[in-house]
ROKEZA-541514 format. One line per 8 residues: number of its first residue (from 1); for each residue x, y negated, z of N, C-alpha, C. Coordinates in Angstrom, 3 decimals. Atoms other than C-alpha are relative to their C-alpha. Layout:
# residues N
NUM> X Y Z X Y Z X Y Z; ... $
***
This chain:
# residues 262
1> -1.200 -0.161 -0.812 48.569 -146.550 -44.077 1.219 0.072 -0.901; -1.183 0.075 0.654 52.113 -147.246 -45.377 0.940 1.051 0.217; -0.814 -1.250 -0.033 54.079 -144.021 -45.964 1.647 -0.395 1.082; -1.741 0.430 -0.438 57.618 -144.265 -43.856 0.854 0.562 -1.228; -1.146 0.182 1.365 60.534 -144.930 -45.973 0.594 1.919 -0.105; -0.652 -1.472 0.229 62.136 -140.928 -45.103 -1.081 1.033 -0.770; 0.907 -0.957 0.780 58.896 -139.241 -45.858 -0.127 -0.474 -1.624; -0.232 0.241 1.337 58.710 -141.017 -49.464 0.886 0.183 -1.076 $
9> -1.840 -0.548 0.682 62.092 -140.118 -50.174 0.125 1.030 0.003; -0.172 -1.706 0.254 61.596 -136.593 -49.486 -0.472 0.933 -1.133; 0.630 -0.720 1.042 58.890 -136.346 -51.542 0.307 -0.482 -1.474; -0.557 -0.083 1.387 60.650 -137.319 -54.593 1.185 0.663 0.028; -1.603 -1.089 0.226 63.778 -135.358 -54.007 -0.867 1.699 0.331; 0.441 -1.416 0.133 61.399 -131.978 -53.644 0.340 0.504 1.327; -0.276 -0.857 -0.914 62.024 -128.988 -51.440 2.087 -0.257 -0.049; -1.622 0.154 -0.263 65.846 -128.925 -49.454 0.556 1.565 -0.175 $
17> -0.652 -1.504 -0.131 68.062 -125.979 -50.037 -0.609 1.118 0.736; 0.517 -0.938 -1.426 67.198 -124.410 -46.512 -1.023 0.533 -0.579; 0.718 -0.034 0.006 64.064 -124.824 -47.219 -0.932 1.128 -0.774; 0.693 -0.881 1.404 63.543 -122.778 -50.886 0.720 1.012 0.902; -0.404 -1.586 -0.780 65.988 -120.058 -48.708 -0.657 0.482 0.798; 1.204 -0.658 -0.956 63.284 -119.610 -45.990 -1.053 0.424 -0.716; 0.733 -0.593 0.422 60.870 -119.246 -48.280 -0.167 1.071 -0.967; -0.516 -1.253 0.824 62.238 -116.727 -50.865 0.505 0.667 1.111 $
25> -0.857 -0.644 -0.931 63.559 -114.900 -47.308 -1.855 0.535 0.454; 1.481 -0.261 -0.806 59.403 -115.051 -46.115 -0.442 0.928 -1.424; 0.844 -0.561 0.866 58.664 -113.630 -49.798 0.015 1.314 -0.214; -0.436 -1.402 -0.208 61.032 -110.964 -49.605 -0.489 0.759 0.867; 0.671 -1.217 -1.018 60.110 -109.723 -46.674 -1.866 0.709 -0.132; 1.228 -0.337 0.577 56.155 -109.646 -47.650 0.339 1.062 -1.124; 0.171 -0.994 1.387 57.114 -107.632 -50.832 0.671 1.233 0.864; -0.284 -1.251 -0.421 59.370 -105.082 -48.717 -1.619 0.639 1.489 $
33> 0.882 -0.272 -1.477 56.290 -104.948 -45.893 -1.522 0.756 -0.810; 1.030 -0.427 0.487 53.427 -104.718 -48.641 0.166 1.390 -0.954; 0.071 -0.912 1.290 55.026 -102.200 -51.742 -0.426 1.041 0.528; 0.557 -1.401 -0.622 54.578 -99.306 -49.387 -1.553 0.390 0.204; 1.169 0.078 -0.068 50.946 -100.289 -49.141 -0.766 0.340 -1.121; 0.850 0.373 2.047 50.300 -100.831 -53.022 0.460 1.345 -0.453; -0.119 -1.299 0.310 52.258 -97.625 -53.472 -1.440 1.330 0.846; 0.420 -0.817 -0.580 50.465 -95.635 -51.115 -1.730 -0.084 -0.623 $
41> 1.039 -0.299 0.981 46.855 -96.905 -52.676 -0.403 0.072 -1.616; 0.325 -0.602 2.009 47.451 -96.307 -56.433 0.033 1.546 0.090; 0.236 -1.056 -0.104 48.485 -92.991 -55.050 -1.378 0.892 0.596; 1.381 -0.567 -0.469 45.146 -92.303 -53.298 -0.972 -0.709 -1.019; 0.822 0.234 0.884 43.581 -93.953 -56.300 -0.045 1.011 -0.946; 0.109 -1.468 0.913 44.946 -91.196 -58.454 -0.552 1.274 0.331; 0.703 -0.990 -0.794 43.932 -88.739 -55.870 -1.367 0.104 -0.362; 1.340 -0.155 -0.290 40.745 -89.517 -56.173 -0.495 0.041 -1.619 $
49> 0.399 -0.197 1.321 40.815 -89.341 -60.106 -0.208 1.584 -0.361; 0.025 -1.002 0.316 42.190 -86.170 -60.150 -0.944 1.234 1.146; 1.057 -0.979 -0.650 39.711 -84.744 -57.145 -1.190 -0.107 -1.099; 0.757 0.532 0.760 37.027 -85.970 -59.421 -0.303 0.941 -1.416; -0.153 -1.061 1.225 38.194 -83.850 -62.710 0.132 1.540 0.544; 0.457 -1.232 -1.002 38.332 -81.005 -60.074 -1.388 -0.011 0.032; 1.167 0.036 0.186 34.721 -81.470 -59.323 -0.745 0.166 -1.344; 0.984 -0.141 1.622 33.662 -81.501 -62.937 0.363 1.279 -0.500 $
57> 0.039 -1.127 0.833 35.530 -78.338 -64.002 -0.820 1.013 1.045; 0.890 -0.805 -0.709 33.697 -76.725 -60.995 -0.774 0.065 -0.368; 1.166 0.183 0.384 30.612 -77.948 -62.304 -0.101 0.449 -1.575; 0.274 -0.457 2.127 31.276 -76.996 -66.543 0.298 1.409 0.463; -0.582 -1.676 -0.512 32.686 -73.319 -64.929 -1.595 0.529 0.376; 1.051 -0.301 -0.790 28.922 -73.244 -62.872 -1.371 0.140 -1.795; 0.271 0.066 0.942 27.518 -74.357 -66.352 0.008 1.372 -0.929; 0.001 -0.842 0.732 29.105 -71.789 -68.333 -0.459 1.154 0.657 $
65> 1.091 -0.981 -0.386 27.567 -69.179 -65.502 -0.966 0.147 -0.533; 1.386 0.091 0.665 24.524 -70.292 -66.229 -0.645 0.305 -1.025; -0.012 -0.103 1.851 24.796 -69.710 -70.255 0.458 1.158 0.092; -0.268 -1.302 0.396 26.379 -66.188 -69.560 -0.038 0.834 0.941; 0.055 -0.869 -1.133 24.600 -64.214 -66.991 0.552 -0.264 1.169; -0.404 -0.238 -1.335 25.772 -65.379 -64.007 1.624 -0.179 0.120; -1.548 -0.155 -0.236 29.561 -64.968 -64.924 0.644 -0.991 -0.141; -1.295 1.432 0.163 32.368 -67.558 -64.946 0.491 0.613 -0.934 $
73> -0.819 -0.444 0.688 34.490 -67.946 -67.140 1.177 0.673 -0.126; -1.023 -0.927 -0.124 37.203 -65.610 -68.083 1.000 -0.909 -0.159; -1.198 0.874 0.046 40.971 -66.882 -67.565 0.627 0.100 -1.509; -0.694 -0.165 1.282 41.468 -65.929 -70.771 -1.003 1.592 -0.555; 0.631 -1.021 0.546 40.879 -62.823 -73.753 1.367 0.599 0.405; -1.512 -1.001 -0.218 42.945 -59.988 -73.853 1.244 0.305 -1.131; -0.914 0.692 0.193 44.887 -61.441 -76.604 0.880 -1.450 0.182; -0.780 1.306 -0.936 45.722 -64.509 -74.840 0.051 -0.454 -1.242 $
81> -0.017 1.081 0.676 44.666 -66.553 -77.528 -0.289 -1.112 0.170; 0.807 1.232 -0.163 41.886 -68.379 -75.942 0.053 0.532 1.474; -0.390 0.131 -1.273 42.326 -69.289 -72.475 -1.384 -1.333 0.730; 0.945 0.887 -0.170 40.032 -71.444 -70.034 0.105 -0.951 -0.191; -0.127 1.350 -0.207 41.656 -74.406 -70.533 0.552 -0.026 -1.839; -0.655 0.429 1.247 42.707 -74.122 -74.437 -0.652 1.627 -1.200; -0.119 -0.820 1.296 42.861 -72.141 -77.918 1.416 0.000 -0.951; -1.078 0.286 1.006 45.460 -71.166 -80.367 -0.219 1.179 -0.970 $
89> 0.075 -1.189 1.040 45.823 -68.858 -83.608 1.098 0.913 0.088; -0.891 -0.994 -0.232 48.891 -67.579 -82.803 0.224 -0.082 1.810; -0.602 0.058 -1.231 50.786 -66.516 -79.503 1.477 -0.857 -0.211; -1.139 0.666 0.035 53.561 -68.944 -81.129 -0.159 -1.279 -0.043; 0.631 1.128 0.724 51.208 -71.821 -81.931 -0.818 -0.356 1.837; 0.555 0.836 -1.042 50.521 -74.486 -78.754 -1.530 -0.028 0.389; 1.346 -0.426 -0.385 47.195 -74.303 -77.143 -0.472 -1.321 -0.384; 0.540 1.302 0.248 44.564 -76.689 -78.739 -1.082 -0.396 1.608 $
97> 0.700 -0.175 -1.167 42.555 -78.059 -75.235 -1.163 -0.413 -0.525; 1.035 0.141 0.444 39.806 -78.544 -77.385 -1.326 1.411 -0.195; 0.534 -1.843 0.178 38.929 -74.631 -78.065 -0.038 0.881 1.248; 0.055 -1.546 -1.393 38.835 -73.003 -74.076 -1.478 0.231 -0.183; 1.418 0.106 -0.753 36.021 -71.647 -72.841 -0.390 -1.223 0.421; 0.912 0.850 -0.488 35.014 -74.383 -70.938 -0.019 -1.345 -0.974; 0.062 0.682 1.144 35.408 -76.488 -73.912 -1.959 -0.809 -0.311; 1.642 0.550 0.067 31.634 -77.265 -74.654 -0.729 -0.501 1.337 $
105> 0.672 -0.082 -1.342 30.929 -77.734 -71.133 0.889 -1.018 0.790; -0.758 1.084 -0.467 33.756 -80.689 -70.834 -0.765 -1.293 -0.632; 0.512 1.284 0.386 31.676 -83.610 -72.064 0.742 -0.139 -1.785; -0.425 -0.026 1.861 32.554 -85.144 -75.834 1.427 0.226 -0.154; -1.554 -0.702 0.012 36.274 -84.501 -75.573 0.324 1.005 0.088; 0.369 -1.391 0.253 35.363 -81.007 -75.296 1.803 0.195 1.010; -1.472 -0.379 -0.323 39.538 -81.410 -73.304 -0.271 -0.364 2.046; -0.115 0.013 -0.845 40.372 -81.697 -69.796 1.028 -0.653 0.140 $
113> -1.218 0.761 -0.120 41.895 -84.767 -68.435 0.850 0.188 0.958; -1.656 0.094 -0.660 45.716 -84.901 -67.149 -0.314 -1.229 0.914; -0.526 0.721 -1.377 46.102 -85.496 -63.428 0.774 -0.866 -0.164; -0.626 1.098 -0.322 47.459 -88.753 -62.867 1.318 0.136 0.422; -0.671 -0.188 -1.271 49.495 -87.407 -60.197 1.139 1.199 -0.776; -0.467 -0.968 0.604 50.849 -84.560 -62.249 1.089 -1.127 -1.415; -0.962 0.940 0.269 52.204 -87.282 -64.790 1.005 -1.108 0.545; -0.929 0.580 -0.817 54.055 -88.975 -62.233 1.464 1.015 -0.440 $
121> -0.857 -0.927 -0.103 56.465 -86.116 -62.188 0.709 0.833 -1.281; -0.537 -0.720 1.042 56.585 -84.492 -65.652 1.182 -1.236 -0.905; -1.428 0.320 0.557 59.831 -85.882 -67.638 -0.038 0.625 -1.818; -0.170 -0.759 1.335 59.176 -85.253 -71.491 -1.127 0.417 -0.288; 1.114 -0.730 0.563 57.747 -82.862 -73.083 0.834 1.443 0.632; -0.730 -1.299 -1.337 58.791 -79.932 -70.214 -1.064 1.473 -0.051; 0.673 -1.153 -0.704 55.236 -77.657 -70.461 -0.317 0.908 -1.555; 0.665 -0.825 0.864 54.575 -74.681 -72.800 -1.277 0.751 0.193 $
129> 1.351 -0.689 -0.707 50.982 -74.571 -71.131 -0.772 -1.002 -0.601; 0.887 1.448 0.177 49.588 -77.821 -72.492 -1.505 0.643 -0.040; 1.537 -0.043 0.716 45.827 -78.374 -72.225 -0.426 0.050 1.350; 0.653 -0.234 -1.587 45.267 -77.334 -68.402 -0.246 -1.594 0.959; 0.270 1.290 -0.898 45.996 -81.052 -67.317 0.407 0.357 1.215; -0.452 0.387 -1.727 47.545 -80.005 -64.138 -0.319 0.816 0.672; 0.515 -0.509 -1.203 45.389 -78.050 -62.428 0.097 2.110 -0.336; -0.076 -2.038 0.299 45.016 -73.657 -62.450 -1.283 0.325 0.747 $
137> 1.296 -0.661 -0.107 42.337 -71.536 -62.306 0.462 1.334 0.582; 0.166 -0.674 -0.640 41.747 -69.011 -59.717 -0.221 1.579 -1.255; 0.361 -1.198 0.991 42.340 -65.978 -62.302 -0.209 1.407 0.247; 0.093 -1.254 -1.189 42.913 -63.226 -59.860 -1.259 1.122 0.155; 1.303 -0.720 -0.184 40.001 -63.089 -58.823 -1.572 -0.703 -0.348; 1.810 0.680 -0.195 37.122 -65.681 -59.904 0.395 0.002 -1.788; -0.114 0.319 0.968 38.661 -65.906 -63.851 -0.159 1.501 -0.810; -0.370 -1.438 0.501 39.269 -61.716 -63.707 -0.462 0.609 1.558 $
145> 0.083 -0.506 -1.270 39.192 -59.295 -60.967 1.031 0.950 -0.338; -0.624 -0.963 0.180 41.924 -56.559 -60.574 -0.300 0.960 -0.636; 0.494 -0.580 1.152 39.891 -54.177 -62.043 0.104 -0.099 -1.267; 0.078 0.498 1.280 39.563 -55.902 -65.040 0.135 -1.334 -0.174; -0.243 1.094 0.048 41.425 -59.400 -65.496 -0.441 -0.788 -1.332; 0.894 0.995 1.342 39.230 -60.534 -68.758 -1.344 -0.190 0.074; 1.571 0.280 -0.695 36.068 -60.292 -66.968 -0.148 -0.665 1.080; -0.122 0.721 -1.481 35.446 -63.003 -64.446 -1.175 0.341 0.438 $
153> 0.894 0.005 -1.707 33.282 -62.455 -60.954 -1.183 -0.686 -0.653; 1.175 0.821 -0.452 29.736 -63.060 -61.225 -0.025 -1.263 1.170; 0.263 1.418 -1.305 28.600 -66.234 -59.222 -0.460 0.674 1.451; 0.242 -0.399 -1.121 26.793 -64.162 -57.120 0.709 0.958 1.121; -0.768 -1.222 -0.583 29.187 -61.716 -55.715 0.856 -0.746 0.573; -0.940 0.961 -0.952 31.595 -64.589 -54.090 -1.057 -0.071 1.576; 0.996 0.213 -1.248 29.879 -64.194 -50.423 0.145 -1.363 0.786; -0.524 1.533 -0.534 31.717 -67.562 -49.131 0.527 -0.653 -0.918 $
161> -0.664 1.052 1.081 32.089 -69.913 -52.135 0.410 -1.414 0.830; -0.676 0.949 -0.289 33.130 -72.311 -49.788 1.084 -0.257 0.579; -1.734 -0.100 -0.036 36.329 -70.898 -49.004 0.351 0.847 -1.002; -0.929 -0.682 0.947 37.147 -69.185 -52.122 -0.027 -1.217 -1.314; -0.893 1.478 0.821 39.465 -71.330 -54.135 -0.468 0.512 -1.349; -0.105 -0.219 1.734 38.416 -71.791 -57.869 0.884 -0.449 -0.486; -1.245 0.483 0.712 40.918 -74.319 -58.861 1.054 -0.715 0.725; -0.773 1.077 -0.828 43.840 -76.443 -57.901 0.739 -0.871 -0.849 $
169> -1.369 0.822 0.943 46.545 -79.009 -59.008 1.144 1.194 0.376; -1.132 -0.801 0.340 49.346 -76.586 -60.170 0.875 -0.491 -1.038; -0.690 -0.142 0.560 52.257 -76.661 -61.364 1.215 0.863 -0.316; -0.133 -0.982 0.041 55.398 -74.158 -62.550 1.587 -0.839 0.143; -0.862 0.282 -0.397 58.933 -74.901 -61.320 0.945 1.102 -1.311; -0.755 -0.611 1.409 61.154 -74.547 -64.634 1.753 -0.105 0.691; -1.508 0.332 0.343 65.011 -75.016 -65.405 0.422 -1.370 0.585; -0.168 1.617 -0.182 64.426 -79.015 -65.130 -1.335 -0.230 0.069 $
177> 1.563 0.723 -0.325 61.330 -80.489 -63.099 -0.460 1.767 -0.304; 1.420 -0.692 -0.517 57.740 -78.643 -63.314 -0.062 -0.018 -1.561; 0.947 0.188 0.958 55.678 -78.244 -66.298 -1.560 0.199 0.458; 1.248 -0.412 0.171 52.156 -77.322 -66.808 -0.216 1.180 0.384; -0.038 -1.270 0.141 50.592 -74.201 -65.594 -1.315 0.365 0.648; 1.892 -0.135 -0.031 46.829 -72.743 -66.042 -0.243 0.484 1.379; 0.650 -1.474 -1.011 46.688 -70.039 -63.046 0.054 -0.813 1.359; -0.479 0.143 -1.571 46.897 -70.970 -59.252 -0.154 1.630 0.421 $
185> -0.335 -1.225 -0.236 48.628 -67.920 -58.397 -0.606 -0.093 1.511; 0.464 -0.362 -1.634 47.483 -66.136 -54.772 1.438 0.334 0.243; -1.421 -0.842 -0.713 50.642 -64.158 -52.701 0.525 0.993 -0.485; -0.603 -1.093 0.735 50.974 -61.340 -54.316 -1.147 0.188 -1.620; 0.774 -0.542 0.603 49.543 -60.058 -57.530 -0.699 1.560 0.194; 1.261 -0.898 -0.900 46.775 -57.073 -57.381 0.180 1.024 -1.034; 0.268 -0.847 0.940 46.874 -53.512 -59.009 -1.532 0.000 -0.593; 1.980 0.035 0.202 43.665 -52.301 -60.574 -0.839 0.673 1.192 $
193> 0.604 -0.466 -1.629 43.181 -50.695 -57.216 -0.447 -0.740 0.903; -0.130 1.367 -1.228 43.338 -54.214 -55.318 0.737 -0.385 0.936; -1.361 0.028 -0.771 46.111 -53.223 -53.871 1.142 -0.828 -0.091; -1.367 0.459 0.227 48.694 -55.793 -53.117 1.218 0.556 -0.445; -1.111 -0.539 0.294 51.590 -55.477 -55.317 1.310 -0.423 -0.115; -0.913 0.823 -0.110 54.328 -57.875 -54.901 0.092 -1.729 -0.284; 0.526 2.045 -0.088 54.964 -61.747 -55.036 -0.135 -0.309 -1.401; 0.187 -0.032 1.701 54.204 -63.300 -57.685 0.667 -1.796 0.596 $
201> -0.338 1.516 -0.316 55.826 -67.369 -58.401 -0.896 -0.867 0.342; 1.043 0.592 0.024 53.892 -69.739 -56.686 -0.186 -1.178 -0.587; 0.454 1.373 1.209 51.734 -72.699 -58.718 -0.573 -1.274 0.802; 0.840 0.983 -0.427 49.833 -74.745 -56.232 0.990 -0.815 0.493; -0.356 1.104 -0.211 51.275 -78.194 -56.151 -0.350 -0.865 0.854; 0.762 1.393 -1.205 51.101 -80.537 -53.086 0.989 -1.306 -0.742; -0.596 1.548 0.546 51.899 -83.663 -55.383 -1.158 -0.785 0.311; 0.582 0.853 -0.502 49.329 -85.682 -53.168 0.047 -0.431 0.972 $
209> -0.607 0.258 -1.383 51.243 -86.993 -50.784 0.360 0.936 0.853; -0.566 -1.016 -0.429 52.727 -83.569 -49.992 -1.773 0.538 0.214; 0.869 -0.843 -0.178 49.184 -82.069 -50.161 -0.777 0.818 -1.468; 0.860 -0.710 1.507 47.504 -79.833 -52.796 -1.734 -0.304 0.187; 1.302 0.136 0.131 44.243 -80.890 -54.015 -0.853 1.540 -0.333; 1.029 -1.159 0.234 41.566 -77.348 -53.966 -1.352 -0.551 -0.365; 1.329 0.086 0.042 38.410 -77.057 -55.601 -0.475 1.072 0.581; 0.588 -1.124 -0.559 36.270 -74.373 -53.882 -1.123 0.448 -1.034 $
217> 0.903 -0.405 1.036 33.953 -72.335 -55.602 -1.374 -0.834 0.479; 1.686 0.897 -0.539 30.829 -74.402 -53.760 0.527 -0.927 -0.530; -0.287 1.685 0.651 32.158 -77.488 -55.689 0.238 -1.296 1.033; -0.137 1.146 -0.923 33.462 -79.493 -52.597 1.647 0.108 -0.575; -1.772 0.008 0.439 37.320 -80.477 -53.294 0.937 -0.695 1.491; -1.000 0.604 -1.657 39.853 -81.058 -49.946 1.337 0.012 -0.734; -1.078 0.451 0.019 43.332 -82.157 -49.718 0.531 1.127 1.296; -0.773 -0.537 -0.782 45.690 -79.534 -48.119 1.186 0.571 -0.052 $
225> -1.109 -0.072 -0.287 48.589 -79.123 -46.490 0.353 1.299 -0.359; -0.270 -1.081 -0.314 51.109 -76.408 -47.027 0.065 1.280 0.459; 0.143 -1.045 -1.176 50.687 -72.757 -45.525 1.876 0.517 -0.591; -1.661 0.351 0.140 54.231 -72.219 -47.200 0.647 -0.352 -1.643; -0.128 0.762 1.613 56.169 -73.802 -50.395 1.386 1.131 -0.229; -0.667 -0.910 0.374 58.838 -71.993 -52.339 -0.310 1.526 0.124; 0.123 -1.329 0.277 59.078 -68.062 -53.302 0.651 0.112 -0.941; -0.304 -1.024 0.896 59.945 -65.741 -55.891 0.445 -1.286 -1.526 $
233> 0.044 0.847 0.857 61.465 -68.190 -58.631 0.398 0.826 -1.707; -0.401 -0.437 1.301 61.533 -66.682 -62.262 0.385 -0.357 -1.302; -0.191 1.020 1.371 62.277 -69.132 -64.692 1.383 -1.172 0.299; -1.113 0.812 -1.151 65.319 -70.977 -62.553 -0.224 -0.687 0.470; 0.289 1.316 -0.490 63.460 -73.392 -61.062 0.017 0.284 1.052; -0.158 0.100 -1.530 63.160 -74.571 -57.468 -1.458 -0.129 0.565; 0.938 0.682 -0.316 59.749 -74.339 -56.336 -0.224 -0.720 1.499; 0.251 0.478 -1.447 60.438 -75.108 -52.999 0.601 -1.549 -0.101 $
241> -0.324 1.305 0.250 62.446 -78.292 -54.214 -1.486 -0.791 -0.368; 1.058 0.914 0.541 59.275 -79.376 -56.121 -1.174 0.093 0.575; 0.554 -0.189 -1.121 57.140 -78.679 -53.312 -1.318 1.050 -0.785; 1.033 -1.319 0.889 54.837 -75.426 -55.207 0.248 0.766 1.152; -0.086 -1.046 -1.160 54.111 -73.105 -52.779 -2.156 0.565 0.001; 1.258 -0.601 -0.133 50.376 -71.739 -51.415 -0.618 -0.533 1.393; 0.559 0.262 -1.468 47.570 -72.696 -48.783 -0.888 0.903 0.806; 0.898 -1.006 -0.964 45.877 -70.942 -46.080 0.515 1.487 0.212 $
249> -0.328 -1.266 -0.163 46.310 -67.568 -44.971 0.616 0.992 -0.924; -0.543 -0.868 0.866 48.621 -64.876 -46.587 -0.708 1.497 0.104; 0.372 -1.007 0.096 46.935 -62.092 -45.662 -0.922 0.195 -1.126; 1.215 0.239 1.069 44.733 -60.257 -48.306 -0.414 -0.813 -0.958; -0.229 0.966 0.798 45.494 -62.905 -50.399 -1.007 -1.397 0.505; 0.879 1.083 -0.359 43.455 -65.643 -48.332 -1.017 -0.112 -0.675; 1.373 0.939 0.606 41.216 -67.951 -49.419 -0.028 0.346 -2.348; 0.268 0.270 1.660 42.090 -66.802 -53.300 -1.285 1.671 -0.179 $
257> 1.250 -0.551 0.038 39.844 -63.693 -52.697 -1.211 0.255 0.631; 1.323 0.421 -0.538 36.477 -63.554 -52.494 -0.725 0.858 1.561; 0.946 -0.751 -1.138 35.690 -60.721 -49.922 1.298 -0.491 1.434; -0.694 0.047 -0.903 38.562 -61.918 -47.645 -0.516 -0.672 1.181; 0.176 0.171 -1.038 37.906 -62.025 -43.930 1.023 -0.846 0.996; -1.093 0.752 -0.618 39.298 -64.895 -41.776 0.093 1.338 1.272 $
***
């Protein structure tokens, strides 16, 4: 079949003006229709990195029970040298995340890897906590107990490990941005009596799509919402700007201690 003379002519002069404008107009719009998509699953890809490194320190924490009677590890000594998530020689000298407790019980890196989700947000070099990677340890009451905050809770004495929080993604609302920060504070801190004693700043971070990732002491990890953000700020930061706040019930300190009754 013999081409017509217009169609042969078109196709050596290419695409017409219009033509490249409709289609850079169809491309644009695909890229504003899809980024929200591609954003939204790298962010639930990271989610699911950093639930993941949740699950494992549950499991090296259950570990180090196992190796010392029953007990978890402590949030620290009572010179706050060595901490669960690090070591140092001085109290002036940066924490190595090679030397915590749970150190031997992290695979060959003996360190704990940095939330994804938590580097989204940090700006620098902002944390004088390095080594935690993001997340905080239930020190209160599963790292210490009021009684005595260098002795952590037997395994067995948690009666519902599947609502008492071991860890979370935390972070600590500074001067500028967040940094790093080991603890996931509860509502108030606790005399040695157990007696609530006032607020303390809160750490748990909903940087997962406005939700905070929890590990539970039964080693399951959920995504949850707010119970409220901002408090007590001591360092000038905003935690309610950077969305830090606490989940579940305030009474009795919720879900962060172990004998608490819904």
């Amino acid at each position: 079949m013999i081409p017509r003379a217009d169609t042969a002519r078109r196709s050596r002069e290419g695409f017409t003006l219009m033509e490249l404008l409709i289609v850079g107009a169809v491309i644009a719009l695909l890229v504003v229709l899809i980024s929200p998509m591609v954003k939204e699953m790298l962010i639930s890809g990271m989610a699911a990195k950093s639930a993941a490194t949740l699950r494992q320190l549950v499991a090296a924490n259950g570990c180090y029970a196992a190796d010392h009677d029953g007990s978890y590890c402590p949030a620290q000594e009572p010179r706050n040298l060595v901490r669960w998530h690090g070591g140092r020689s001085s109290a002036a000298s940066p924490f190595d995340p090679a030397k915590g407790f749970l150190a031997p019980y992290l695979g060959g890196s003996r360190q704990i890897k940095t939330c994804p989700l938590l580097q989204n947000v940090l700006k620098g070099s902002q944390s004088f906590e390095n080594g935690s990677g993001g997340y905080g340890y239930n020190a209160t009451y599963i790292g210490g107990t009021p009684a005595d905050p260098y002795t952590a809770i037997k395994a067995a004495n948690i009666p519902s490990p599947s609502r008492t929080i071991m860890f979370a993604t935390t972070a600590f609302a500074r001067g500028v941005g967040v940094q790093e920060y080991p603890y996931a504070e509860p509502y108030q801190w606790v005399d040695p009596n157990g007696n609530l004693s006032g607020p303390l700043q809160p750490s748990v971070h909903f940087r997962a799509q406005g939700r905070a990732l929890i590990a539970w002491c039964d080693g399951h990890v959920t995504a949850e919402l707010p119970e409220r953000v901002g408090g007590s700020d001591y360092y000038q930061g905003d935690s309610k700007q950077q969305v830090i706040g606490w989940v579940g019930p305030e009474r009795d300190n919720g879900y962060w201690n172990p004998n608490f009754q819904p």
